[in-house]
N, C-alpha and C positions, 0 to 999 in steps of 0.2 A: 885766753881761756874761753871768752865768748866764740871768739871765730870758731875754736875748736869744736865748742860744742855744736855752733852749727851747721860744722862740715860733718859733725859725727852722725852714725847711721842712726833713721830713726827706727824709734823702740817698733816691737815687733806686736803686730796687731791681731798675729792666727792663733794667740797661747787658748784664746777661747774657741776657736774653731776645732784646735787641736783636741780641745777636751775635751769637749762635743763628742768627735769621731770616736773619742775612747771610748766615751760613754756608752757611745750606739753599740760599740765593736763588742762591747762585754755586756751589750744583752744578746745581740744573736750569737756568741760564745755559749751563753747559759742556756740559749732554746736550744742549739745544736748539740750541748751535751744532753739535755735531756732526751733526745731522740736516738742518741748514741748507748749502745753496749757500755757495761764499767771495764770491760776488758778494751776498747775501742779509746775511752778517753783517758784510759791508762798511759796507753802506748803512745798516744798524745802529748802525755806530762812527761813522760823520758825521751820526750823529745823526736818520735815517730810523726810521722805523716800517717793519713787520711785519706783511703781512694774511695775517689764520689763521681770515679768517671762510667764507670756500670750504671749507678744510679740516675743519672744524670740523661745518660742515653737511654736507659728503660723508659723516663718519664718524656722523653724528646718524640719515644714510638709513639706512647699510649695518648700521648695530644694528637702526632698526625694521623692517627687512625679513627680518634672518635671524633676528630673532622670530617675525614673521607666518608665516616657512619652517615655523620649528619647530612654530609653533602646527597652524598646516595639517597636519603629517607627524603629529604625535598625534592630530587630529580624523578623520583618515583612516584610522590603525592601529584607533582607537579602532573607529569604522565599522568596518572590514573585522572585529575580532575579535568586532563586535556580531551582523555577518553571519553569520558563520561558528556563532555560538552558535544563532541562529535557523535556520540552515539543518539541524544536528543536532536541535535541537527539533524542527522542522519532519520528517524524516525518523526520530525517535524516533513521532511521532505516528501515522504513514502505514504503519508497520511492526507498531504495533499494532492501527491498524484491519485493516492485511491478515491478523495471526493471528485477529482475533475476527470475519473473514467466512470466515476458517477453519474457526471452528467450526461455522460455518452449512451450509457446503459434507461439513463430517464428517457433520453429522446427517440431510443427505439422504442419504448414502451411505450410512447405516444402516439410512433408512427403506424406501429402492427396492430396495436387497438383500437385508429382509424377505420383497418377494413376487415379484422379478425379480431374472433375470440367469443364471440358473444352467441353463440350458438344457441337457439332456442328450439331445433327440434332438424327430423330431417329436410335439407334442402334449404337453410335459415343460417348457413356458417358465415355469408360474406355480409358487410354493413357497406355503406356509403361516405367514410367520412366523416369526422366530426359536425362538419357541415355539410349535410348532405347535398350530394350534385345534383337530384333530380328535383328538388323545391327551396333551394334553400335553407332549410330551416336545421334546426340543431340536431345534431346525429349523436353518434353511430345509431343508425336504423337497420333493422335487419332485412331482406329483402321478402316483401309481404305481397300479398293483393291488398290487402287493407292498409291505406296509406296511414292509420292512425294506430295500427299494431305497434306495441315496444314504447309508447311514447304518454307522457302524462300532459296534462293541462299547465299550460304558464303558467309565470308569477304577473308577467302583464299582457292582458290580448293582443297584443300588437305582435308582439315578439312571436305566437305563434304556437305551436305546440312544442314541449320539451321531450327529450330522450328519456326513458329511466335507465340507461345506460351512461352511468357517471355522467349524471347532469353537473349544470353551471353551479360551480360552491361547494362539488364533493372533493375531498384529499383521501389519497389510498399513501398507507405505508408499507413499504415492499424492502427489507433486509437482507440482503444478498447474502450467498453462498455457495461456494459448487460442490453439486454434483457427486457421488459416488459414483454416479453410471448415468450419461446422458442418453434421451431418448435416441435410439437408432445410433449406438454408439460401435465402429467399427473398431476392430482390433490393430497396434500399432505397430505390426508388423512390418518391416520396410517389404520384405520380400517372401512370399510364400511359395513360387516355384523358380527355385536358381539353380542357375545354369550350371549344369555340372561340371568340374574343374578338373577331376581326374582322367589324364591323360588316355588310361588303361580302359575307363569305360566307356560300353557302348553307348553311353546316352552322352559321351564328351562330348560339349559347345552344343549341345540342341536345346532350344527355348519351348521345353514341354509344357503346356498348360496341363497340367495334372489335380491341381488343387483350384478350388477357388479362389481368387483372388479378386475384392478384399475379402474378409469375413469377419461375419460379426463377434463380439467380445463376450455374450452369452453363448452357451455351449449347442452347437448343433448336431454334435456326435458326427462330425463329419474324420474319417478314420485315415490318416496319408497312407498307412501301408496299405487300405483297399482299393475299391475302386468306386466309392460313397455310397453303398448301398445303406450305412447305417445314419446315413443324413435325415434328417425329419424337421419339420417347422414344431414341433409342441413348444418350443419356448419363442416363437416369435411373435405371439400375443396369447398371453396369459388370461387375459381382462381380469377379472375378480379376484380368482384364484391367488394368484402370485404374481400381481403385477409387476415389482420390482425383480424381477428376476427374469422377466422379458426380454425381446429388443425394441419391442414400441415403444413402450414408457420408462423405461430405464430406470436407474435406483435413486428415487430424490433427496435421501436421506444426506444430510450435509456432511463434508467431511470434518473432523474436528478441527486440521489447524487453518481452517478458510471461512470461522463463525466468528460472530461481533467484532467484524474489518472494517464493514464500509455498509452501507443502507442509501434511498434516494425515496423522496415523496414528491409525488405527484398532487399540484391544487389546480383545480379547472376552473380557474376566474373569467373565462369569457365563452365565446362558441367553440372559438378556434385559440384560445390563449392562457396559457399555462405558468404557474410558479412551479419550478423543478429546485427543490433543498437538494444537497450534495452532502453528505456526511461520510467522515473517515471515524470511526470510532464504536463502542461497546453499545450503544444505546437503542437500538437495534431499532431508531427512525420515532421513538414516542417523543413526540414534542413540548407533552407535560406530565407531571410526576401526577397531576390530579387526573389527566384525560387518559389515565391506566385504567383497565378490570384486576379485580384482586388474582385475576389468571397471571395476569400481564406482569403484575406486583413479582410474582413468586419467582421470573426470570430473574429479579435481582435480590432474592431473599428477604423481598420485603420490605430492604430496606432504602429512606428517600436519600437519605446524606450518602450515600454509596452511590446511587442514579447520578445525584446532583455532582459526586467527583467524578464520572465518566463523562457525563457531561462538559465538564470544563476542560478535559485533556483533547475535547474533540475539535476537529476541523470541519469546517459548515460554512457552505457557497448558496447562495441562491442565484437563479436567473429566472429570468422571463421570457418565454419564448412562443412564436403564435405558429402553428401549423396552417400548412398549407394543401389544398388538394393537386396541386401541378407535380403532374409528371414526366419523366422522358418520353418521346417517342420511338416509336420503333425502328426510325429509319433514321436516326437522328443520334449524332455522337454528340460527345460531352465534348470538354476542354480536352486536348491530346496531352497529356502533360507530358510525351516522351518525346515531342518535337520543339523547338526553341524557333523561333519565339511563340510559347502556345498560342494556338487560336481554335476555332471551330471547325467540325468539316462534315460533311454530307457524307453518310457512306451508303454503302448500298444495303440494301432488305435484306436483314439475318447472316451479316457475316460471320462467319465463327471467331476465324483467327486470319490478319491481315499482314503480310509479312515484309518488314521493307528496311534500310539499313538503317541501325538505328533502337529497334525495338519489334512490340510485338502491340497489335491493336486488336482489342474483342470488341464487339458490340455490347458485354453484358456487363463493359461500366456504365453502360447509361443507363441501364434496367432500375425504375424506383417505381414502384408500385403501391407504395402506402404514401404519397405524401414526402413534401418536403418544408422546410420552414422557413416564411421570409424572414424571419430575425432569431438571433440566440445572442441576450444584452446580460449581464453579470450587472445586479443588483448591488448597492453600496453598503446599502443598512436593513435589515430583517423588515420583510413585508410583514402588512396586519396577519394577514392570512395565509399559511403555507403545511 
């Protein structure tokens, strides 16, 4: 009896697992009839089946679609914030190249105001230099018999007499923009008398000079079907009248999409040596919101926390740079930059055009007539004064 019992099988250990599973099985029985038609779990209890294979795959669609929804809405966001980074990039970029053709634009303004601009009457257009060549002393001087015309008293006698032509310590602000119509501005036509093409006419393949060419972009009533009798200069200098509608002075009126881009200030810290600011940005070169007139104010409706965000969106270079009076000579080439390995060379007096394999050589690279600079050094940190 003992062996028996314990070769007998033993007792079975899943009677509770088994009731368990009942248990479960007849509660989602009861959820699933509840979600069920009474005609549905009718057909059920006589012993029908139950098709859940429609439903089954309706709901198998509507997950992989409002995945691919979502997937789509991130690869899009993603997209749009990628865009958006590059567009700032892209516009971080373009804001520094407009202050570093800033700088380009300071350093003409240095060089042509050396020996022009400062006109004080007839025969008084040309000056000498920052520092003038003929004494030394602080310029642009205008050309006088009185060697103390144009110029004021030091700050220390040594130093000499001063210019009042942007003396040592003045800053000018100057906000760029082009142009409607520059002075002496010709028209962009490629070609105003061409060659006639058609076969059949008398004037085929002949290079008739009929028209002038160029011509200016104000109107000179010059008439192609005549023969220019109705040509006239009345708009070639207006003066007073209607200056902007000249061809002297052209239309300075700015255009609208080339305003608050870019500005450059000029500071005269020494004879010869200059702080040039470089700015890309709306703030049209005021360096402080205090050092405005309430004129100045009204550019930005007055208001300072508006200034102050243009401000911060800007790009701003400083350098320092000191002018020099050395110029080319006349008989005298620059560096050849179309020969390898460049070097210098001698050419002769007033060549035009020098022709040899290779390239083309003028004389009128070497032409500088205002001034050149020994240094152009890019500042770290904002000078006291600029």
């Amino acid at each position: 009896m003992s062996n028996q019992q314990t070769m007998s099988e033993p007792p079975r250990r899943h009677d509770a697992t088994e009731s368990l599973a009942h248990r479960h099985l007849g509660i989602v029985r009861r959820v699933l009839f509840s979600s069920l038609s009474p005609s549905a779990v009718a057909s059920w209890r006589r012993g029908g089946s139950i098709r859940y294979r429609m439903g089954h795959r309706q709901g198998t669609i509507l997950i992989i679609v409002a995945g691919m929804s979502a997937l789509i809405a991130s690869l899009s966001l993603t997209f749009l914030v990628r865009m958006r980074a590059d567009a700032d990039e892209s516009r971080q970029v373009i804001a520094d190249v407009q202050a570093r053709i800033m700088l380009v634009a300071g350093c003409n303004y240095i060089q042509e105001a050396s020996r022009m601009g400062w006109e004080v009457g007839p025969g008084e257009r040309e000056t000498f230099g920052w520092v003038d060549v003929r004494d030394g002393l602080e310029g642009p001087k205008t050309r006088s018999a009185d060697p103390n015309t144009g110029r004021t008293p030091a700050v220390r006698p040594e130093d000499g007499p001063r210019s009042v032509n942007f003396p040592v310590g003045t800053s000018a602000r100057f906000p760029m923009w082009v142009w409607n119509r520059t002075p002496y501005a010709i028209a962009a036509d490629a070609v105003f008398n061409p060659i006639e093409r058609e076969p059949t006419s008398p004037d085929f393949a002949m290079p008739y000079l009929r028209h002038p060419d160029p011509q200016p972009v104000v109107v000179n009533y010059w008439t192609p079907g005549g023969a220019g009798s109705a040509v006239n200069d009345q708009n070639f200098d207006r003066g007073l009248i209607d200056p902007t509608s000249d061809y002297v002075h052209g239309d300075p009126q700015p255009r609208m999409n080339s305003t608050a881009m870019a500005w450059f200030r000029v500071h005269r810290s020494g004879p010869a040596r200059f702080i040039i600011t470089c700015g890309a940005g709306a703030t049209q070169g005021f360096r402080r919101w205090t050092d405005m007139s309430l004129t100045d104010r009204q550019q930005f409706g007055n208001d300072e926390s508006l200034w102050h965000d243009l401000r911060n969106q800007e790009v701003i270079m400083w350098y320092e740079v000191e002018w020099s009076p050395a110029v080319g000579g006349a008989t005298y080439q620059c560096i050849d930059n179309e020969q390898r390995p460049d070097h210098y060379q001698w050419r002769p007096f007033n060549p035009v055009h020098e022709n040899y394999p290779g390239g083309h050589q003028s004389q009128t690279h070497a032409r500088n007539m205002v001034g050149t600079f020994r240094y152009i050094q890019r500042l770290r940190h904002e000078p006291g004064a600029w």
